[in-house]
N, CA, C and O atoms as CSV, one atom per row, in Angstrom:
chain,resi,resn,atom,element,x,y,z
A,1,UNK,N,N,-38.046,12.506,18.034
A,1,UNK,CA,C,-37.206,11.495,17.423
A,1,UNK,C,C,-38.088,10.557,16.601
A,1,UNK,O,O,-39.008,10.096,17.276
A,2,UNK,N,N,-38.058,10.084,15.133
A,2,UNK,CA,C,-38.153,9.065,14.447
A,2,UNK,C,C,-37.952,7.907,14.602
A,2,UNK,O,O,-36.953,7.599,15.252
A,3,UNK,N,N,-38.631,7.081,14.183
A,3,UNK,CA,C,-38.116,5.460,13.943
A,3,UNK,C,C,-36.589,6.153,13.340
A,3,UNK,O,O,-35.790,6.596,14.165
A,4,UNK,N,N,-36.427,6.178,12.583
A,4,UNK,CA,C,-35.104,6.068,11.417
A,4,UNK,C,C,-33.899,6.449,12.741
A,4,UNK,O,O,-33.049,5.644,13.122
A,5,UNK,N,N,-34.022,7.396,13.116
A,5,UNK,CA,C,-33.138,7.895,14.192
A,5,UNK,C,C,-32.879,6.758,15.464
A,5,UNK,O,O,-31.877,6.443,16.107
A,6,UNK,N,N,-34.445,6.271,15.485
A,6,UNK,CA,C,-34.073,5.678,17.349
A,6,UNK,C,C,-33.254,3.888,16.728
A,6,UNK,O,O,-32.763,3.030,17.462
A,7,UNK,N,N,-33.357,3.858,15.490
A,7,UNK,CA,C,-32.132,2.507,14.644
A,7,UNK,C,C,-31.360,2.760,14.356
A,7,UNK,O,O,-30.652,1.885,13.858
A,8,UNK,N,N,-30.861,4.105,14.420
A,8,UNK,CA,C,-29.705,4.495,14.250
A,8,UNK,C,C,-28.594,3.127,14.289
A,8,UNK,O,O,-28.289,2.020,13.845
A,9,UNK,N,N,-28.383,3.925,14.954
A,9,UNK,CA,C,-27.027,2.981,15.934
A,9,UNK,C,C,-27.098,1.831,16.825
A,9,UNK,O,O,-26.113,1.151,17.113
A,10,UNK,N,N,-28.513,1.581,17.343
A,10,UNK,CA,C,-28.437,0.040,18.026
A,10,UNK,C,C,-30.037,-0.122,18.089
A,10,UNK,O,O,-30.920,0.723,18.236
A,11,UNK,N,N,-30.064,-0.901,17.996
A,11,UNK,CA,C,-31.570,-1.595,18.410
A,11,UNK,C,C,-31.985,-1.040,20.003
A,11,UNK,O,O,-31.383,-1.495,20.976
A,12,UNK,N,N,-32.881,-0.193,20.127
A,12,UNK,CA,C,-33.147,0.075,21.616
A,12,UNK,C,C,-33.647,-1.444,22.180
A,12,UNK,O,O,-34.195,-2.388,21.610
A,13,UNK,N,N,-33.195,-1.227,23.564
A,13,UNK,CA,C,-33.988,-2.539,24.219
A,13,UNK,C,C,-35.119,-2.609,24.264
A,13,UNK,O,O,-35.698,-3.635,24.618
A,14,UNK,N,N,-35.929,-1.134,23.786
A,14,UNK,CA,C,-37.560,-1.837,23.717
A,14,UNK,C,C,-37.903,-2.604,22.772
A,14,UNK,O,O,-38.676,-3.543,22.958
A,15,UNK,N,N,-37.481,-2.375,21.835
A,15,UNK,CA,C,-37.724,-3.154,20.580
A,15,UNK,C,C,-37.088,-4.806,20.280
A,15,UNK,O,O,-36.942,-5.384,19.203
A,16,UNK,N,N,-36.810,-5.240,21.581
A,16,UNK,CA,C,-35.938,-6.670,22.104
A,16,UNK,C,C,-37.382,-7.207,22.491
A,16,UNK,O,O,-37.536,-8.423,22.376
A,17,UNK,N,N,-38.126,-6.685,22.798
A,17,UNK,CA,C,-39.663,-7.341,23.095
A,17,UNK,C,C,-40.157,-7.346,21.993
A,17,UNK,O,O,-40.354,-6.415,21.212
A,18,UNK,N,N,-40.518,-9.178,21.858
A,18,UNK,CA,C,-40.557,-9.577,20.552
A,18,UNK,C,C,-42.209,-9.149,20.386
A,18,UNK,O,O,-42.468,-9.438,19.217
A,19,UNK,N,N,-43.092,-8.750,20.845
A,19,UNK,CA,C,-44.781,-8.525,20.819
A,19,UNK,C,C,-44.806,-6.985,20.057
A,19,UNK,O,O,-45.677,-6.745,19.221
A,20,UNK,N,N,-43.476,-5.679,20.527
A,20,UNK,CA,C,-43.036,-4.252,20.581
A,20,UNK,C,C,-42.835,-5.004,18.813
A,20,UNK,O,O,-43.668,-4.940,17.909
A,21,UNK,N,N,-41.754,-5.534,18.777
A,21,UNK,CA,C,-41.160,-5.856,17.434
A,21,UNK,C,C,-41.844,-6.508,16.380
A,21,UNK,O,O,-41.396,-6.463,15.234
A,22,UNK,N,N,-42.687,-6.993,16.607
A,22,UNK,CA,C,-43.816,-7.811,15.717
A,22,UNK,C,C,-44.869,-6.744,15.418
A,22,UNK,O,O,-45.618,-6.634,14.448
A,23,UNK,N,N,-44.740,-6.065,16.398
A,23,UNK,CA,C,-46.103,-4.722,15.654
A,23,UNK,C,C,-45.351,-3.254,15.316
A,23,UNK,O,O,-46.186,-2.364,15.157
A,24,UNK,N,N,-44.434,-2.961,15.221
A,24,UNK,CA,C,-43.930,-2.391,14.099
A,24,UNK,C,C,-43.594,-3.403,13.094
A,24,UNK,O,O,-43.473,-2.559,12.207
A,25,UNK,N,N,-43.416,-4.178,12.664
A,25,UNK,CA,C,-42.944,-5.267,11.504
A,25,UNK,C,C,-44.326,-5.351,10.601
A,25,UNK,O,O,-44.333,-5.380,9.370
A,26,UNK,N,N,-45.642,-5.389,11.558
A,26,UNK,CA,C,-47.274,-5.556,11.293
A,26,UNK,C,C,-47.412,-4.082,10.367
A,26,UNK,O,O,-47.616,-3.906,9.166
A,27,UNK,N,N,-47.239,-3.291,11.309
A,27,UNK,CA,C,-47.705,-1.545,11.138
A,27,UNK,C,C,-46.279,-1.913,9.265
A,27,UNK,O,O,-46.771,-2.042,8.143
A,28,UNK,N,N,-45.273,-1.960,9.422
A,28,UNK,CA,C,-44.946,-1.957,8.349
A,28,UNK,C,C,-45.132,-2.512,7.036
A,28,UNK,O,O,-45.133,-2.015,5.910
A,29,UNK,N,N,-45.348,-4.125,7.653
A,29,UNK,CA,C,-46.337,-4.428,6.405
A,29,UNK,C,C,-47.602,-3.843,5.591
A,29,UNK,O,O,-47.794,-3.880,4.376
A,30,UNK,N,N,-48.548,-3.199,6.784
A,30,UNK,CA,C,-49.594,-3.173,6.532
A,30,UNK,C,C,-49.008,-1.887,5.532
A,30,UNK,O,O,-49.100,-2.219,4.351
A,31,UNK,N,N,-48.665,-1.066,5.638
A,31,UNK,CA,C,-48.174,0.468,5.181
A,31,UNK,C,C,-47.806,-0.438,3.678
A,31,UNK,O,O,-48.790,-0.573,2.951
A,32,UNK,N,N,-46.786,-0.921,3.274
A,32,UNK,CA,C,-46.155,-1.518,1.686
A,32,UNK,C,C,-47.574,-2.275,1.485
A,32,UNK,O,O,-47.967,-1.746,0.445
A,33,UNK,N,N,-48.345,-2.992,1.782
A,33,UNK,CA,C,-49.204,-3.762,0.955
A,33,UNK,C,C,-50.695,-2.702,0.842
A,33,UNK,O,O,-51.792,-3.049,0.405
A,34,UNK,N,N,-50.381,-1.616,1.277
A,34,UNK,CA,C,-51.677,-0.893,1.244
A,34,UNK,C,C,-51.466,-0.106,-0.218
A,34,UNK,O,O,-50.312,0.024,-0.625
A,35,UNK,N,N,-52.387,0.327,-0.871
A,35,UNK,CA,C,-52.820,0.830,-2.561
A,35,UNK,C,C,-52.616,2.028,-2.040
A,35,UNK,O,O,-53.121,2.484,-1.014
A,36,UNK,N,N,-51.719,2.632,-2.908
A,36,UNK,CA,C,-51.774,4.172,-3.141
A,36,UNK,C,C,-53.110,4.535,-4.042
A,36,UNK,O,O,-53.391,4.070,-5.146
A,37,UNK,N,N,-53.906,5.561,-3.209
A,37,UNK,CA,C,-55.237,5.904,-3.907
A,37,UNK,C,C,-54.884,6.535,-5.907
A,37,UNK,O,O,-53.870,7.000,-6.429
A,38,UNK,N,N,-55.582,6.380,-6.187
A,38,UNK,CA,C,-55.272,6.786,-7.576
A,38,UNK,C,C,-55.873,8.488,-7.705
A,38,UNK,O,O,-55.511,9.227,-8.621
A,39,UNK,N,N,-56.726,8.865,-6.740
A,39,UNK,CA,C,-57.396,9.992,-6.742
A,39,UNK,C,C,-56.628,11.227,-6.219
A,39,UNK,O,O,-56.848,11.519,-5.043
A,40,UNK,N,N,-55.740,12.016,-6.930
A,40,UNK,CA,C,-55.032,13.229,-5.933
A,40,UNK,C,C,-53.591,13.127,-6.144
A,40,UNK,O,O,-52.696,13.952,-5.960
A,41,UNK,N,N,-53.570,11.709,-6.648
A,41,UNK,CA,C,-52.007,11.403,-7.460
A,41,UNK,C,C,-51.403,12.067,-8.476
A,41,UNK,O,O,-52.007,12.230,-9.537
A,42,UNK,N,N,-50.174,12.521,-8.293
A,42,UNK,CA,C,-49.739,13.161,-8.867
A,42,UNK,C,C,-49.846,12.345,-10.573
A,42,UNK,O,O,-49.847,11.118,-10.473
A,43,UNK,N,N,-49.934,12.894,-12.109
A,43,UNK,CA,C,-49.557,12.567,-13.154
A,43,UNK,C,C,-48.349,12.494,-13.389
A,43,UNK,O,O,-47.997,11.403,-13.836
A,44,UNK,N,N,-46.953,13.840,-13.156
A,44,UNK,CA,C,-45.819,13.704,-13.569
A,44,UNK,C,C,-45.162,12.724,-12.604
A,44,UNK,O,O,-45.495,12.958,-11.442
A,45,UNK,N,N,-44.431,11.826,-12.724
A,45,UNK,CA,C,-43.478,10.697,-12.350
A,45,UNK,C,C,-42.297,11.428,-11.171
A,45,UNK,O,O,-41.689,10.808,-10.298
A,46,UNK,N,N,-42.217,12.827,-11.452
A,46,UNK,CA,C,-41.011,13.337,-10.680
A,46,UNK,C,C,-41.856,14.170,-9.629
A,46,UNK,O,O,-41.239,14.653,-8.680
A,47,UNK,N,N,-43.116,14.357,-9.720
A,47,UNK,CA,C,-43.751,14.930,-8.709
A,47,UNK,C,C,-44.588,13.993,-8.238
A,47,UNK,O,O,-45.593,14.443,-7.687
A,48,UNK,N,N,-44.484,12.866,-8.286
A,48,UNK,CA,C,-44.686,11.643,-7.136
A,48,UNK,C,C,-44.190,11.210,-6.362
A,48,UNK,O,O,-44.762,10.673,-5.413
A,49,UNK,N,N,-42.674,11.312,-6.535
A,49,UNK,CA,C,-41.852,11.190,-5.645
A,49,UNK,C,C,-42.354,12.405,-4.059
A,49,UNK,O,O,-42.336,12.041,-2.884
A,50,UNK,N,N,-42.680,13.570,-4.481
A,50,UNK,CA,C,-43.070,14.299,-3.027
A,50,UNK,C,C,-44.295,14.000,-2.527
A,50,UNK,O,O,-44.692,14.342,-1.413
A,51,UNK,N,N,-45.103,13.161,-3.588
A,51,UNK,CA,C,-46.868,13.163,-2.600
A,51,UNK,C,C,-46.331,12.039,-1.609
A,51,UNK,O,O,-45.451,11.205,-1.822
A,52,UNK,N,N,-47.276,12.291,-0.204
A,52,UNK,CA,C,-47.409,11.997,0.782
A,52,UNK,C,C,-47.552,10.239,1.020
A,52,UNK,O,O,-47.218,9.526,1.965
A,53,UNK,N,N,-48.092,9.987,-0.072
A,53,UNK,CA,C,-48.019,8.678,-0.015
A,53,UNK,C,C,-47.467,8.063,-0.634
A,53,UNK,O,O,-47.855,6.912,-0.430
A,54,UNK,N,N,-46.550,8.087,-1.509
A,54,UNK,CA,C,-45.268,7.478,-1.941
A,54,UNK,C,C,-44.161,7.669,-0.902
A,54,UNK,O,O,-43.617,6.679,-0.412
A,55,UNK,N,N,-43.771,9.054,-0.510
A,55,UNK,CA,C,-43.101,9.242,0.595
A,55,UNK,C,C,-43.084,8.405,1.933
A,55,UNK,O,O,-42.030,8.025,2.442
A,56,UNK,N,N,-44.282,8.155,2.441
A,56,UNK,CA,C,-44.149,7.055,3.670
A,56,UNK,C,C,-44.246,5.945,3.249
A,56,UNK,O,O,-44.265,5.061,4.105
A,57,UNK,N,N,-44.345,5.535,1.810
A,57,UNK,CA,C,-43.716,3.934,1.510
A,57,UNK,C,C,-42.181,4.419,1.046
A,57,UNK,O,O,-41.577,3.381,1.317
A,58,UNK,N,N,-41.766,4.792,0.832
A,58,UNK,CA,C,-40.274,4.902,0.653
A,58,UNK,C,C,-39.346,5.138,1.954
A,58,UNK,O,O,-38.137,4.942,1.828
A,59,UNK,N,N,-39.860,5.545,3.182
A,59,UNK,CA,C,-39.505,5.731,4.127
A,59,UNK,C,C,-39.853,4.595,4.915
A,59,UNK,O,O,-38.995,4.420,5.780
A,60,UNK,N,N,-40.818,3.711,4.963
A,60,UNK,CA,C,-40.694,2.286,5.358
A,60,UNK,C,C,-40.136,1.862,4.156
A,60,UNK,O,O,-41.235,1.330,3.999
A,61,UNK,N,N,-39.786,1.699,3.592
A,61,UNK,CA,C,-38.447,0.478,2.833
A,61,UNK,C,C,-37.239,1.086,3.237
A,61,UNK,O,O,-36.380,0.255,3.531
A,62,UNK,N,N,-36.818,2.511,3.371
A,62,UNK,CA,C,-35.689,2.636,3.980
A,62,UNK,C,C,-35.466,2.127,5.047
A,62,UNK,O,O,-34.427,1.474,5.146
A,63,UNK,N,N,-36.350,2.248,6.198
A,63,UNK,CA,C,-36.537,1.686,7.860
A,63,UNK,C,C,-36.277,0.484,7.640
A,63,UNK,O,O,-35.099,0.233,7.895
A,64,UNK,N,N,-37.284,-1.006,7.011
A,64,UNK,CA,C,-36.733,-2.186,6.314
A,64,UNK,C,C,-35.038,-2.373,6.405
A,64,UNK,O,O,-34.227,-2.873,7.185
A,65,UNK,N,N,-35.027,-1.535,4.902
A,65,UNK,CA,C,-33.548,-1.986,4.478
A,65,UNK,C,C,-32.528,-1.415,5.201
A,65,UNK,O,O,-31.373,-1.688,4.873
A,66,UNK,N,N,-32.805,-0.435,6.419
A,66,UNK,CA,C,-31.630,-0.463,7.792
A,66,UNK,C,C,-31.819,-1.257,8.846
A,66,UNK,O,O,-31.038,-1.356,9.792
A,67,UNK,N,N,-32.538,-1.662,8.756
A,67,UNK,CA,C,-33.009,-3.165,9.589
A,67,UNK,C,C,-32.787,-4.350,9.201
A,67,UNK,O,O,-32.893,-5.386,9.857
A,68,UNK,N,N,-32.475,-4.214,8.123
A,68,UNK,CA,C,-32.222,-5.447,7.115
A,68,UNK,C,C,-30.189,-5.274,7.475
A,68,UNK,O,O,-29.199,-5.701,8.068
A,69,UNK,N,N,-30.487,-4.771,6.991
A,69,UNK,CA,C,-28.576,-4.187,6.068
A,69,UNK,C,C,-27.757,-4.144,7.738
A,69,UNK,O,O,-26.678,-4.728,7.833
A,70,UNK,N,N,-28.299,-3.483,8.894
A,70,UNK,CA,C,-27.259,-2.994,9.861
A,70,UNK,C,C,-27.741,-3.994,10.859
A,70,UNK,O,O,-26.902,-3.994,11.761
A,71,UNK,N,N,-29.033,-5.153,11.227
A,71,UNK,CA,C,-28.465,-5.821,12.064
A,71,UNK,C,C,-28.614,-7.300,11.726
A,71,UNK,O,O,-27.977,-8.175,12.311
A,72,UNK,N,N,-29.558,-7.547,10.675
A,72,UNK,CA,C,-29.813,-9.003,10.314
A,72,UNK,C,C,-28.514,-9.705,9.044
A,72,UNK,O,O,-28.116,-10.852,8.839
A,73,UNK,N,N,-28.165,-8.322,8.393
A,73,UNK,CA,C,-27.157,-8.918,7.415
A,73,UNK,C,C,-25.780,-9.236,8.382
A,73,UNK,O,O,-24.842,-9.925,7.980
A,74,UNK,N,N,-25.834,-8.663,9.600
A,74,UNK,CA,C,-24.745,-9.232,10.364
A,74,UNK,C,C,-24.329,-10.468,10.777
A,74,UNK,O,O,-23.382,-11.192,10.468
A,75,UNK,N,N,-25.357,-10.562,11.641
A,75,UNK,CA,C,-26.005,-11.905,12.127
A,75,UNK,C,C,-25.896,-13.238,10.920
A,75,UNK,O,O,-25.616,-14.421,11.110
A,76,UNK,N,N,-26.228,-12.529,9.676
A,76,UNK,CA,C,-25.756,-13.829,8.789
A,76,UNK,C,C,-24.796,-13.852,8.523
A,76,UNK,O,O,-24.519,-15.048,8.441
A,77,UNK,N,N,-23.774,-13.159,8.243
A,77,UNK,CA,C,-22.633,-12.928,8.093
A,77,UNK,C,C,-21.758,-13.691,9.013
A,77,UNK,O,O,-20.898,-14.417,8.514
A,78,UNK,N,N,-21.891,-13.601,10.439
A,78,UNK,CA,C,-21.592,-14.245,10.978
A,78,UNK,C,C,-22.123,-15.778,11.796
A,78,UNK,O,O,-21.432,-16.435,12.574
A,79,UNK,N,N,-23.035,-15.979,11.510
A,79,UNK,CA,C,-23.525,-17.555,11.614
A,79,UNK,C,C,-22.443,-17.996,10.476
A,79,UNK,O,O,-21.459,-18.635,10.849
A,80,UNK,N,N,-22.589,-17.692,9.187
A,80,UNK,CA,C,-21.471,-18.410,8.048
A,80,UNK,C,C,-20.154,-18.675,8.403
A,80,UNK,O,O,-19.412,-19.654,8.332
A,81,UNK,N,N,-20.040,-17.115,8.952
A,81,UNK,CA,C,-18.568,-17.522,9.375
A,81,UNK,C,C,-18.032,-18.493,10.693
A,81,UNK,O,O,-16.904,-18.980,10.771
A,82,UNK,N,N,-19.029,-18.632,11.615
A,82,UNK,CA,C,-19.474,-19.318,12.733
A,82,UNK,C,C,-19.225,-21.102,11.983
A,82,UNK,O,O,-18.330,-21.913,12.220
A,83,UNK,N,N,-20.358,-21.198,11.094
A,83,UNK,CA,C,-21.021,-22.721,11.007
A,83,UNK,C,C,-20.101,-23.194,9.550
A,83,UNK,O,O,-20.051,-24.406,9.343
A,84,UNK,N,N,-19.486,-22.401,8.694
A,84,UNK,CA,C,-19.081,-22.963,7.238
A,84,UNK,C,C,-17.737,-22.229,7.691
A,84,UNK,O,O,-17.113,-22.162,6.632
A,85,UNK,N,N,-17.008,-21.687,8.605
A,85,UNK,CA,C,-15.628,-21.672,8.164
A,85,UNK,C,C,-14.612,-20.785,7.276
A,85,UNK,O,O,-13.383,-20.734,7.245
A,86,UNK,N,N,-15.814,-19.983,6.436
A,86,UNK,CA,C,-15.623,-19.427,5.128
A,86,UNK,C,C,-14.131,-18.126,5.845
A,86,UNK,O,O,-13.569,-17.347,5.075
């Protein structure tokens, strides 16, 4: 099983341990702010999309933006509707 899979559908309770949750959040940062080597890189634009290291930054921004989108955009969603009434 994958990250992508085990967020599926709910936040496991391991990941409720905020030390568990802060170091995947770490491990993910570190992955987006790291340089794709320029050496071995593909030239054509459509065959970058499959090298290996574009691929696991596109797969952490997906992980991100279902982490983003399925439990934090909730949570705001409803504080608003909670605190403003809307």
């Amino acid at each position: 099983m994958d990250f992508v899979e085990f967020i599926q559908l709910e936040i496991p309770k391991l990941l409720f341990d905020q030390n568990i949750f802060n170091a995947w959040m770490m491990l993910f940062l570190n992955i987006l702010e790291r340089p794709v080597p320029s050496e071995g890189q593909p030239v054509d634009p459509d065959l970058r999309k499959s090298w290996g290291w574009w691929k696991v930054k596109k797969w952490t921004v997906h992980i991100l933006n279902r982490l983003y989108t399925r439990y934090v955009e909730v949570w705001i969603d409803l504080y608003i509707k909670i605190f403003f009434a809307v």
